[in-house]
C-alpha positions in Angstrom: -49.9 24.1 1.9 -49.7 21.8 4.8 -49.9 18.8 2.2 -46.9 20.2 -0.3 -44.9 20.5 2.8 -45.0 17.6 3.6 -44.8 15.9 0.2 -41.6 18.2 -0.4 -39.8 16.7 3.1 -40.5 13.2 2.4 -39.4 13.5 -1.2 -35.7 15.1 0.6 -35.9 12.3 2.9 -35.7 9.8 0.2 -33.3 11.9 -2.1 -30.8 12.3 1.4 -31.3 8.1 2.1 -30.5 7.4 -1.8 -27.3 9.3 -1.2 -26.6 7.6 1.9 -27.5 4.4 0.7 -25.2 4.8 -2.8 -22.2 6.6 -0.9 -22.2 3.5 1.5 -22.2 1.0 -1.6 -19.8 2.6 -2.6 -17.7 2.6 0.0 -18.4 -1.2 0.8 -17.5 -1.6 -3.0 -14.1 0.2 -2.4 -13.2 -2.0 1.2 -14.1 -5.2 -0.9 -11.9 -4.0 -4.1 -9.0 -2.7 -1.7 -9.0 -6.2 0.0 -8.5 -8.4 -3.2 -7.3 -6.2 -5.6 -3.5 -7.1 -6.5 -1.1 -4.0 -7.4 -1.8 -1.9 -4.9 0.7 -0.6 -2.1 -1.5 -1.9 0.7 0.9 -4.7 2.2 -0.8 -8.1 2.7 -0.6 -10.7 5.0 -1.3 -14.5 5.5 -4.6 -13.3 7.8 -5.9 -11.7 4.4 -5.6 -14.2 2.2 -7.3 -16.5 4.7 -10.5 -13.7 5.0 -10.8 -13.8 1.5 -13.6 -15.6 -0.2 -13.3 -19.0 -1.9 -11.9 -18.2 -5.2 -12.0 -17.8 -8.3 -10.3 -16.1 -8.8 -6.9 -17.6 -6.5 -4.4 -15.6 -5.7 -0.8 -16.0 -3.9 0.6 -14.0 -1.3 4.4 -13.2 -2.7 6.3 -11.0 -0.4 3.3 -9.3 0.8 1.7 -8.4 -2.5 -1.2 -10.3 -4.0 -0.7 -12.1 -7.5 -3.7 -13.1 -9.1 -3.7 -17.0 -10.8 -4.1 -16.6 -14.3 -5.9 -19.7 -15.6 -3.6 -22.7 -16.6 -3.8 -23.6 -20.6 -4.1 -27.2 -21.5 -0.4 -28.4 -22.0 0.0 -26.9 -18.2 -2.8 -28.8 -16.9 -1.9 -32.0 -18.7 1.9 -32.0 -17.5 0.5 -31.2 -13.9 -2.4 -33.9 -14.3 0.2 -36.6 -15.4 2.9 -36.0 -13.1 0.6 -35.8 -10.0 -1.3 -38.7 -10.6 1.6 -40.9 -11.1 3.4 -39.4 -8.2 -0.4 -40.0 -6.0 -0.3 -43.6 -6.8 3.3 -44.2 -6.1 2.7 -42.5 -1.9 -0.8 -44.1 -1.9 0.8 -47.1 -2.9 3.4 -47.2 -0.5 1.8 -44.9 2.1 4.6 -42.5 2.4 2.5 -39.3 2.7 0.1 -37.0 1.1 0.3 -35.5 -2.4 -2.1 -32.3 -3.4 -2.5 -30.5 -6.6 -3.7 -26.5 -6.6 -5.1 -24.8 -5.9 -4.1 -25.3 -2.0 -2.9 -22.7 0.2 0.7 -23.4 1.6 1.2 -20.7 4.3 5.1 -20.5 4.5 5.0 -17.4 6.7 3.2 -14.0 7.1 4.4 -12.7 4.2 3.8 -15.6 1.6 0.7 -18.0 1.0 1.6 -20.0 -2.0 -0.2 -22.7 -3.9 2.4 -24.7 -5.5 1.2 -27.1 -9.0 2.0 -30.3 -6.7 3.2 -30.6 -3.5 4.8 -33.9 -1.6 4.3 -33.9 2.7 5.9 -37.2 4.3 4.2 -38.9 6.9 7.3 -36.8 9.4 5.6 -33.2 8.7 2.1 -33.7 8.3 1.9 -31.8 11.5 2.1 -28.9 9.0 -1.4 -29.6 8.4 -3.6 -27.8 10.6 -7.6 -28.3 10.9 -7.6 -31.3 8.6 -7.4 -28.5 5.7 -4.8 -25.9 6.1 -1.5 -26.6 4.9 0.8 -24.0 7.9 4.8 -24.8 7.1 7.0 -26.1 4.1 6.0 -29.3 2.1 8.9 -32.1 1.7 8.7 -31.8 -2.1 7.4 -28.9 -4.8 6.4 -29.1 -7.9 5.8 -25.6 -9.6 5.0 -26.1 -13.5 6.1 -22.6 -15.0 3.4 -21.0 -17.2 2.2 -17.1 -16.7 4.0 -16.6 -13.6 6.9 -17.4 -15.1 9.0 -15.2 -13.1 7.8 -15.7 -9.7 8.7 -19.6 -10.1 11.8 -19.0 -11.2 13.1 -16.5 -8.7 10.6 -15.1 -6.0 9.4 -18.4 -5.3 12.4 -20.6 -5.7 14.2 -18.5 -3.1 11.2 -18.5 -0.4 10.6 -22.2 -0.7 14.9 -22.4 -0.2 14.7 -20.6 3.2 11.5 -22.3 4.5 13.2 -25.9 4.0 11.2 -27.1 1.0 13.4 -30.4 0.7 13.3 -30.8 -3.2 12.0 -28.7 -5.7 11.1 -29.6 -9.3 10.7 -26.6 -12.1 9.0 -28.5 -15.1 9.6 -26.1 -18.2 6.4 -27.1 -20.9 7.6 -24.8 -23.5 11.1 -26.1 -23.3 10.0 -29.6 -22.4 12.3 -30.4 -19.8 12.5 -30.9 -15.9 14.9 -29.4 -13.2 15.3 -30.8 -10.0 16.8 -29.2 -7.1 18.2 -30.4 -3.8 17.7 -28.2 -0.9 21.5 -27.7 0.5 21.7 -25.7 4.1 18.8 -23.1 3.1 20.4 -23.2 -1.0 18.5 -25.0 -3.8 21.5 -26.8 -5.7 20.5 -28.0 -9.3 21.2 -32.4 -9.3 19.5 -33.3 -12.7 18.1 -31.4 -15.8 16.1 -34.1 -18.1 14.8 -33.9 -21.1 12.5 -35.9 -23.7 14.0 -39.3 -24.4 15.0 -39.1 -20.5 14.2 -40.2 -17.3 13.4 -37.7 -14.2 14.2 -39.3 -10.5 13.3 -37.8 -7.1 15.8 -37.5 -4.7 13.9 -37.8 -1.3 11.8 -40.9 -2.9 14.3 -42.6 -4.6 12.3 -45.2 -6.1 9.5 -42.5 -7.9 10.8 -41.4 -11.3 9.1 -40.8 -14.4 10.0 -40.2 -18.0 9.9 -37.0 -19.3 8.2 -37.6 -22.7 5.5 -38.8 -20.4 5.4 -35.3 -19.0 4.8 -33.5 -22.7 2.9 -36.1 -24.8 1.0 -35.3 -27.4 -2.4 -33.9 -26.5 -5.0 -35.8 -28.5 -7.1 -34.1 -30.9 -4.1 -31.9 -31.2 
């Protein structure tokens, strides 16, 4: 009698710590979802993005909401790969700053983290890099190459990097194989050039860096 006791407590012991133990992984799983998972109505900040483990996946802080990174196709990556390298050799060359590809974080406030395609910081803000690694203010120049996040670029984006003094902002369309290049004006991106293939794209805060735009969206070989 004394034995089944005892056999029938330790078998509720280890049926109550089983409980325990799954009702705590799942709560542990639903903290862990609830701190990366975008679409909720939880309202983010910079802090969480910076808790959050090295991706994959990346995600962006956009007016408090995370958006997740889809992966880049091919024509993305080679437009971005082109333009950054030549724009890399031109600063290197000439030692005007740093140039950065994504995925970076560019804290622009509490409310937005972005990671912009290519960014530009002259030697006059690298103060915005803090640590040796994190990028805490507005770049002088940003390249965002529009792909899945189409919209965000476009508009969200666009208007954030207006108010936080990004100098000059480039929107390279692949689908539509052309450039824009926008002059920040008192807080108001104004458009200066729209190029397209069989023409020439120029900066405006390096005014010796251009590039030509059938560079940009040459053929892809093997394609």
């Amino acid at each position: 009698m004394c034995c089944s006791l005892f056999k029938t407590n330790l078998a509720l012991c280890v049926f109550v710590k089983f409980v325990k133990t799954r009702d705590t992984m799942q709560k542990e799983h639903a903290v862990e979802k609830e701190a990366v998972a975008p679409g909720t109505t939880k309202r983010y900040i910079a802090q969480d993005i910076e808790q959050m483990p090295i991706g994959p996946p990346y995600y962006e802080l956009i007016n408090n909401r995370l958006v997740e990174e889809a992966s880049p196709e091919i024509p993305h990556q080679y437009s971005s790969m082109s333009l950054a390298t030549s724009l890399f050799a031109f600063v290197e060359e000439r030692q005007l700053g740093l140039v950065l590809e994504a995925p970076m974080d560019v804290t622009l406030d509490d409310d937005n983290v972005f990671q912009p395609d290519i960014l530009f910081i002259s030697n006059e803000r690298l103060g915005i890099i803090r640590d040796g690694r994190k990028i805490k203010g507005a770049p002088d120049l940003v390249v965002e190459i529009l792909s899945t996040n189409k919209k965000y670029d476009q508009e969200e984006k666009k208007y954030i990097y207006e108010l936080h003094d990004v100098r000059e902002f480039w929107l390279v369309d692949v689908k539509k194989k052309q450039v824009e290049v926008f002059e920040n004006v008192r807080k108001e991106f104004v458009r200066r050039q729209k190029a397209h293939v069989g023409e020439t794209v120029q900066s405006l805060i390096l005014p010796d860096f251009s590039i030509d735009v059938a560079y940009l969206f040459r053929e892809i070989p093997g394609q």
